[in-house]
C-alpha positions as CSV (number, residue, x, y, z in Angstrom):
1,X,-12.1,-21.3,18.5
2,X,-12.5,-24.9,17.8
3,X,-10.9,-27.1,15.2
4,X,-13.9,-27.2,13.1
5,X,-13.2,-23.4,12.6
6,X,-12.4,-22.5,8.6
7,X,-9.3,-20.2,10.4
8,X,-7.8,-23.4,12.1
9,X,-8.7,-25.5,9.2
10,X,-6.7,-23.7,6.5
11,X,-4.0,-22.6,9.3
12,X,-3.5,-26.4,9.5
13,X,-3.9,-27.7,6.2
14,X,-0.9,-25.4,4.8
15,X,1.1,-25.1,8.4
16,X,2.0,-22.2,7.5
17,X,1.2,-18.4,6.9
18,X,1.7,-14.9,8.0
19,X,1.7,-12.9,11.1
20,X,1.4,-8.7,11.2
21,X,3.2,-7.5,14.0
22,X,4.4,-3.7,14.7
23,X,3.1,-3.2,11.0
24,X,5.8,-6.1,9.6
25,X,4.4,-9.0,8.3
26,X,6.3,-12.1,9.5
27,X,6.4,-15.7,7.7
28,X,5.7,-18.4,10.5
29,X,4.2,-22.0,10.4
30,X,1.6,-23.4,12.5
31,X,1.9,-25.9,14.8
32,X,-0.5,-28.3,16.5
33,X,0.2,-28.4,20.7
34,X,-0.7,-31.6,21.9
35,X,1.4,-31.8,25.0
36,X,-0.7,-31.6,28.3
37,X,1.7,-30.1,30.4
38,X,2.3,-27.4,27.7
39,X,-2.0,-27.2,27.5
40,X,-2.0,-27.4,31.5
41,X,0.3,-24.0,31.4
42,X,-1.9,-22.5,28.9
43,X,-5.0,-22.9,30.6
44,X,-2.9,-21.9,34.2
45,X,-2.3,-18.6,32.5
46,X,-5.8,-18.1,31.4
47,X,-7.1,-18.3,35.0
48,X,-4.2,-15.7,36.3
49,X,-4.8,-13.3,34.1
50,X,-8.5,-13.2,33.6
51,X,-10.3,-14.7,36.4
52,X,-13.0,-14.4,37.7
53,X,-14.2,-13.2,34.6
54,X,-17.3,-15.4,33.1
55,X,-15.2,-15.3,29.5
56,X,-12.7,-18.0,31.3
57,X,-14.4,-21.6,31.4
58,X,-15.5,-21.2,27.5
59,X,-11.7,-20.7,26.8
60,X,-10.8,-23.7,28.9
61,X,-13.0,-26.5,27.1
62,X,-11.5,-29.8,25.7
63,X,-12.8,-28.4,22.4
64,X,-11.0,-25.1,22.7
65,X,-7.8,-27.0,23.8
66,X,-7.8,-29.1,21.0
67,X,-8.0,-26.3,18.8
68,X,-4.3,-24.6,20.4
69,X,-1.6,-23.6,18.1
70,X,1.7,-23.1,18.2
71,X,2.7,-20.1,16.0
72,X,6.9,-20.6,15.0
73,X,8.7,-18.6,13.2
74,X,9.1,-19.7,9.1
């Protein structure tokens, strides 16, 4: 997902929104994560879990890190 997405678009524009989870609905807000280290993890975690799988580099673009969101509870 990139930042030129509608999803991250509206996500953004009104920082905030809904979650369901276990069939509750929860009120959060959205977040932009800019931090590299924070990014650096991310992408760390991608590679544990799903390597070597061809899915990875996609998820691991510039673009797609741009595009990361943190989801907080409202």
């Amino acid at each position: 997902m990139s930042q030129e997405s509608a999803y991250i678009q509206s996500a953004m524009a009104q920082q905030e929104g809904n979650i369901l989870s276990n069939e509750e609905r929860l009120d959060v807000t959205f977040q932009s994560e800019n931090d590299p280290a924070v990014l650096d993890k991310i992408d760390e975690a991608y590679h544990l879990k799903y390597d070597p799988s061809p899915y990875v580099a996609p998820m691991l673009t510039e673009k797609t890190r741009h595009a990361t969101v943190e989801v907080l509870p409202k």
